[in-house]
PAZA-483223 format. One record per atom (N, C-alpha, C, CB): y, x, z. Coordinates in steps of 0.02 Angstrom, whole numbers, padded with zeros to 5 digits, always signed. Glycine has a CB too. Layout:
<sites>
YXZ;...
</sites>
This chain:
<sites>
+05372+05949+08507;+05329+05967+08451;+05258+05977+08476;+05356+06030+08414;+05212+05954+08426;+05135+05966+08461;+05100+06029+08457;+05084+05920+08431;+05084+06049+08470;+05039+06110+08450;+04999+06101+08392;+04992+06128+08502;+04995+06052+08377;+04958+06045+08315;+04988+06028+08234;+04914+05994+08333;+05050+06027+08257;+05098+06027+08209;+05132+06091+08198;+05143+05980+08223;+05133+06140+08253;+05129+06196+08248;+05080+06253+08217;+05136+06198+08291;+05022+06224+08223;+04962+06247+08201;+04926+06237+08113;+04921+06214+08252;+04977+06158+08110;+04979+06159+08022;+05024+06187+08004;+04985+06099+07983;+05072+06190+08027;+05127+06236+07974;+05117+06299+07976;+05203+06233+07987;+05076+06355+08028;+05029+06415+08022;+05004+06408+07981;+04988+06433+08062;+04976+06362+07966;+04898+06348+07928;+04918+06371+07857;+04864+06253+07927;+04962+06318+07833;+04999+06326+07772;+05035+06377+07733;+05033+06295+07777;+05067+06409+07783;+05077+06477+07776;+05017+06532+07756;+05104+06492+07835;+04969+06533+07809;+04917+06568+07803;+04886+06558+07738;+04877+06556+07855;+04870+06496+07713;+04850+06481+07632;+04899+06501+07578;+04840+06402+07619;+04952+06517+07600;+04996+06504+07531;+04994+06580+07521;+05085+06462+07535;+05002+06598+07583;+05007+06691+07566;+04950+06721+07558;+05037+06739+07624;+04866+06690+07574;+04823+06727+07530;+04818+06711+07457;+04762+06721+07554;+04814+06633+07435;+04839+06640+07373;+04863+06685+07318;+04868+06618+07377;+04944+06694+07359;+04979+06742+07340;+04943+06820+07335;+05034+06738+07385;+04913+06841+07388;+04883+06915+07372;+04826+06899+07334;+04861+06963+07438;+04781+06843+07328;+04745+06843+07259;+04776+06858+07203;+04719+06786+07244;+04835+06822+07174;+04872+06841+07122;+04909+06903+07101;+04907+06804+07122;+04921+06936+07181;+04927+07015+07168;+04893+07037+07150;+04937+07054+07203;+04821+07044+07171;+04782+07067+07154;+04755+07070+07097;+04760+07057+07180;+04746+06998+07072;+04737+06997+06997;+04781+07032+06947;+04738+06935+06977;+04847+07025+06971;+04887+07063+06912;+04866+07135+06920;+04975+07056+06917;+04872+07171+06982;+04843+07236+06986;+04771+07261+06940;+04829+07241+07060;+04731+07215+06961;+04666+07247+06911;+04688+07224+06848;+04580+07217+06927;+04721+07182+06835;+04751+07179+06754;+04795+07206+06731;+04771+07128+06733;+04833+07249+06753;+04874+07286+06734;+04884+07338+06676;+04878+07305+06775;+04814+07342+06657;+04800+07385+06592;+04746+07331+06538;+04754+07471+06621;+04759+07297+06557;+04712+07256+06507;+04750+07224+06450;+04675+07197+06546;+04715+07268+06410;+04748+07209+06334;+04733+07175+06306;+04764+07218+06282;+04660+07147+06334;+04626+07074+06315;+04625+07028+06378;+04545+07083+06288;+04610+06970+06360;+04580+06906+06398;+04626+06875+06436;+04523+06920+06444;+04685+06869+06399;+04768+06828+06406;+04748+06780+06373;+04846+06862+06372;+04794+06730+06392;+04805+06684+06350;+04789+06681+06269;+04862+06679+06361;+04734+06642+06262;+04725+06650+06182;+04699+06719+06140;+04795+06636+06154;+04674+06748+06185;+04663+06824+06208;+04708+06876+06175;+04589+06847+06192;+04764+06863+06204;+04819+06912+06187;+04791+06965+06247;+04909+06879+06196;+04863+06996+06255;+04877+07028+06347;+04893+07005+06399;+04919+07068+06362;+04860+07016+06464;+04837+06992+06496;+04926+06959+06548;+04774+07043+06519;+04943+06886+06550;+05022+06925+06580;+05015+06914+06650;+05106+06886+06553;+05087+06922+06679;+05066+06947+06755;+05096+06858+06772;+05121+07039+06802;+05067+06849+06850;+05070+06773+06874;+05096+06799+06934;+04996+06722+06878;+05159+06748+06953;+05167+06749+07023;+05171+06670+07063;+05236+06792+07033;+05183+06660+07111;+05170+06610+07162;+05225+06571+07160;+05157+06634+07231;+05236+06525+07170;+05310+06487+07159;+05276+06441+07245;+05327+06420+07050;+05306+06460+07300;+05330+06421+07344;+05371+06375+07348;+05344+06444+07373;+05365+06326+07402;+05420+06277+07418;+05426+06221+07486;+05421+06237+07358;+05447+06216+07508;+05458+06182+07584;+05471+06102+07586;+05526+06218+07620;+05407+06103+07609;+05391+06002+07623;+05374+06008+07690;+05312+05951+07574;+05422+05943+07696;+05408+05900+07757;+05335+05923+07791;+05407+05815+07733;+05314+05905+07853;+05259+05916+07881;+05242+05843+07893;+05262+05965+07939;+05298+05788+07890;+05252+05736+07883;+05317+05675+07880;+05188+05733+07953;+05267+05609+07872;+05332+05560+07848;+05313+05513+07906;+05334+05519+07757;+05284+05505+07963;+05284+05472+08003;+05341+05454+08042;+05246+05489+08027;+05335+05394+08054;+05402+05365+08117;+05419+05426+08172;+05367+05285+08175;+05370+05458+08207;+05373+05504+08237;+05399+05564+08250;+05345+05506+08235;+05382+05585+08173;+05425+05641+08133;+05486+05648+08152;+05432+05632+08063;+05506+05592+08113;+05592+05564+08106;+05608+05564+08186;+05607+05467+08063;+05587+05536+08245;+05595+05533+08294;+05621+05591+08314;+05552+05513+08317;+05579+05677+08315;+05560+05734+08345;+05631+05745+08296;+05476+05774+08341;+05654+05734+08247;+05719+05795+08221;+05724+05774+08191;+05726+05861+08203;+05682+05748+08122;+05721+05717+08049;+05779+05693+08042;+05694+05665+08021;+05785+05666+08091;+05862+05617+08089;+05934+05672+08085;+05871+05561+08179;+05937+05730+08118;+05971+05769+08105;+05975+05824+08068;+05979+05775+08137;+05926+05810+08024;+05915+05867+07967;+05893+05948+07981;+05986+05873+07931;+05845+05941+08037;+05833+05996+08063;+05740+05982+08075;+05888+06010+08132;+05716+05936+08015;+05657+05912+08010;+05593+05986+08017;+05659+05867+07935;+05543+05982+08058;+05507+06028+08008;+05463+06026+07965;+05486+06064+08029;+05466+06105+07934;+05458+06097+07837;+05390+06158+07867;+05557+06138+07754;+05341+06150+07819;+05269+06198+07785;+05274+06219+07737;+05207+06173+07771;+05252+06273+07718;+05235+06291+07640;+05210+06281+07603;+05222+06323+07622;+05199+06234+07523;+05170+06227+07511;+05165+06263+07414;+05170+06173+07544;+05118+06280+07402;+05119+06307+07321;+05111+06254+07282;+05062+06358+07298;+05184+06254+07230;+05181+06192+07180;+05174+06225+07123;+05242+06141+07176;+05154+06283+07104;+05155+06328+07045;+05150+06403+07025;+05199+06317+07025;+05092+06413+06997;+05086+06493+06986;+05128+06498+06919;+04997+06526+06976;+05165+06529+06902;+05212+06538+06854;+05193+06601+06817;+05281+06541+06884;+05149+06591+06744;+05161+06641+06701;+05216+06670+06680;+05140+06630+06659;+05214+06766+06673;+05297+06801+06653;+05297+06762+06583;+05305+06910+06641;+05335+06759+06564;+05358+06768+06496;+05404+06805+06467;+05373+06725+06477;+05423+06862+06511;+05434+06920+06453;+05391+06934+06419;+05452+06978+06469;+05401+06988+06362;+05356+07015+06305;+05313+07087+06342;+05412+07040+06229;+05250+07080+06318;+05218+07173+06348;+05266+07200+06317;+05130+07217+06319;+05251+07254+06377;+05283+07326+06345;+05229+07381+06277;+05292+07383+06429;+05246+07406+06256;+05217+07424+06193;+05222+07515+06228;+05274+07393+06106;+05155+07535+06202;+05146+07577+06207;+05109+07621+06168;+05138+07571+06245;+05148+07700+06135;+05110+07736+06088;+05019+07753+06100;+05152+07802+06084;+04986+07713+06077;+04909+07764+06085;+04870+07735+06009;+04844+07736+06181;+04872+07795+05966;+04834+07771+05913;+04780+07769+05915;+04841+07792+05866;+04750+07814+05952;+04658+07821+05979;+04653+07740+05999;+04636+07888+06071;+04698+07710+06030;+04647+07636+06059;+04634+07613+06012;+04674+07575+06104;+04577+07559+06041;+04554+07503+05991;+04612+07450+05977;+04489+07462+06023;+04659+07425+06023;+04688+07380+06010;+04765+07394+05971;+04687+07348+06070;+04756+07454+05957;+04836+07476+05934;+04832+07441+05856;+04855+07581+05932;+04916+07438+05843;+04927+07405+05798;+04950+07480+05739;+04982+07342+05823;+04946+07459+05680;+04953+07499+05617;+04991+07551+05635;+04982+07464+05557;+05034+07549+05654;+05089+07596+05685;+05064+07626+05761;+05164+07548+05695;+05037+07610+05773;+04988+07679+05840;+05018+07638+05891;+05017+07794+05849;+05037+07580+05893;+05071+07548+05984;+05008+07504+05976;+05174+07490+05999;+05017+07494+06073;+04960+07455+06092;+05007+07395+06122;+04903+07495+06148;+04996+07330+06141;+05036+07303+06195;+05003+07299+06270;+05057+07234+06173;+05027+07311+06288;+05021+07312+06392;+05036+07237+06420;+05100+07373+06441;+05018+07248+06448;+05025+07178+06525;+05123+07226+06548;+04915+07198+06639;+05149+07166+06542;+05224+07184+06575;+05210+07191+06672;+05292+07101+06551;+05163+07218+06697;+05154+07252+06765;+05196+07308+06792;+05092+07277+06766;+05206+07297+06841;+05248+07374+06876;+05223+07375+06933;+05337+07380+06887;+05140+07413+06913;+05101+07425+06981;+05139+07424+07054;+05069+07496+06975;+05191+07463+07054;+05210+07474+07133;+05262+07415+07163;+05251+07552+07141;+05277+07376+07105;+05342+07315+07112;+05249+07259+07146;+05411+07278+06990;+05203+07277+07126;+05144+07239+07139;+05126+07243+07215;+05086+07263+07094;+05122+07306+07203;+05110+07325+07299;+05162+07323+07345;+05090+07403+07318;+05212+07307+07324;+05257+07311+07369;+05256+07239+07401;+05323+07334+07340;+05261+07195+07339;+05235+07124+07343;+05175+07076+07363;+05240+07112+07300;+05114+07144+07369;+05067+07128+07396;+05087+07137+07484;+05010+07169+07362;+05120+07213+07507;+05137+07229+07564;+05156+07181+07591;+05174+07271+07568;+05197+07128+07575;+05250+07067+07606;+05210+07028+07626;+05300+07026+07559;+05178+07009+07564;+05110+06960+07581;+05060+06980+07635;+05063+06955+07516;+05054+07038+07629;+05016+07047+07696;+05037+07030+07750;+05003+07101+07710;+05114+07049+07768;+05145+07047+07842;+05166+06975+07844;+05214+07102+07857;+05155+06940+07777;+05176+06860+07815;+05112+06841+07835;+05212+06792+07761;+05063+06844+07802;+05005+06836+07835;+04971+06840+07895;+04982+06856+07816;+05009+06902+07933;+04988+06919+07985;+05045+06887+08049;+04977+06996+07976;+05099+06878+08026;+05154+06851+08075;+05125+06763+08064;+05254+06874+08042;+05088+06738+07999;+05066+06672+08018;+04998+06666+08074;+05048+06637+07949;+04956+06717+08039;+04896+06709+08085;+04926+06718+08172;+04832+06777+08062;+04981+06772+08184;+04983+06776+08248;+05011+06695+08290;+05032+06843+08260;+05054+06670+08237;+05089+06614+08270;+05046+06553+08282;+05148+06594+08229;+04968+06570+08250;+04936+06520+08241;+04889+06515+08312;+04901+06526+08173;+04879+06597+08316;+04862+06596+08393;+04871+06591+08448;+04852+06618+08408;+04929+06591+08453;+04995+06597+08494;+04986+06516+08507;+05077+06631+08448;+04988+06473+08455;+04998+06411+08475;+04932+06399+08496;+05028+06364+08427;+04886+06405+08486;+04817+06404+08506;+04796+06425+08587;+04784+06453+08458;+04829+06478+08591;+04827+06509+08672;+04868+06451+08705;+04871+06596+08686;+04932+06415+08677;+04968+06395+08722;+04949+06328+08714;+05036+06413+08719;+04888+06319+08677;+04851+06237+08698;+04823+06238+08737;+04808+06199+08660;+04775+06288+08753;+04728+06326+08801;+04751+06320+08852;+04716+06391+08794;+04808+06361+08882;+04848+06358+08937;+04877+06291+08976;+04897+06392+08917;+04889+06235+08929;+04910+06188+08940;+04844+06145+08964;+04951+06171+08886;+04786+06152+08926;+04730+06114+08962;+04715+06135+09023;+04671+06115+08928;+04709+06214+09032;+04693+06231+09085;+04735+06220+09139;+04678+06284+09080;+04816+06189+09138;+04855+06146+09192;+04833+06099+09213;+04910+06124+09180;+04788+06056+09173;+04776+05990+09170;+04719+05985+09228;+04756+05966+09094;+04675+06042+09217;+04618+06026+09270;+04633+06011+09321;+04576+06067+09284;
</sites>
């Protein structure tokens, strides 16, 4: 395997999981918002839909493992997926957005199901960036045999 095939499938990783904490993030500061959804309803929550492709279709590829189904695969994002459950409804007749009956609707968020999910995202992030260096040091190392 090359180091640089090692270094894209870091790579990929590293993109897919900031992505991902963008979209945490966004649901987090949206979490109380009951405008500027879709069609300006409430606001709903989005998550990341991953999935694992090939790192490449070259003769080569197939050479290094494909052939025994032990190919390697990158991450790549084929879809941010709006919830479609319904908000949760909540008593406040003081708001502006409440309906005749004193409920408001909410963003279906569960702040801490957010951070927890942001937490993950962090630590894949950081186990990609390390592997990315790792392969990086051990290109380094390998040139410096060469001299």
């Amino acid at each position: 395997m090359s180091f640089f095939k090692a270094m894209d499938i870091s790579s990929s990783g590293l993109a897919a999981q900031r992505l991902r904490m963008n979209v945490l993030s966004s649901n987090l500061a949206n979490a109380q918002s009951t405008r500027g959804g879709e069609n300006g309803g409430v606001y709903k929550r989005q998550d990341v839909v991953f999935s694992a492709t090939p790192t490449g279709g070259k003769f080569e590829d197939f050479l290094e493992g494909g052939a025994n189904g032990s190919e390697l695969q990158k991450v790549e994002v084929i879809d941010i997926h709006h919830d479609t459950n319904p908000p949760r409804k909540v008593f406040d007749p003081a708001h502006p957005d409440a309906d005749a009956t004193g409920f408001v609707e909410m963003p279906n968020i569960q702040v801490m199901s957010e951070m927890v999910n942001m937490i993950a995202a962090t630590r894949a992030f950081e186990a990609n960036a390390t592997a990315l260096n790792d392969a990086k040091q051990m290109a380094m190392k390998a040139l410096e045999i060469g001299r």
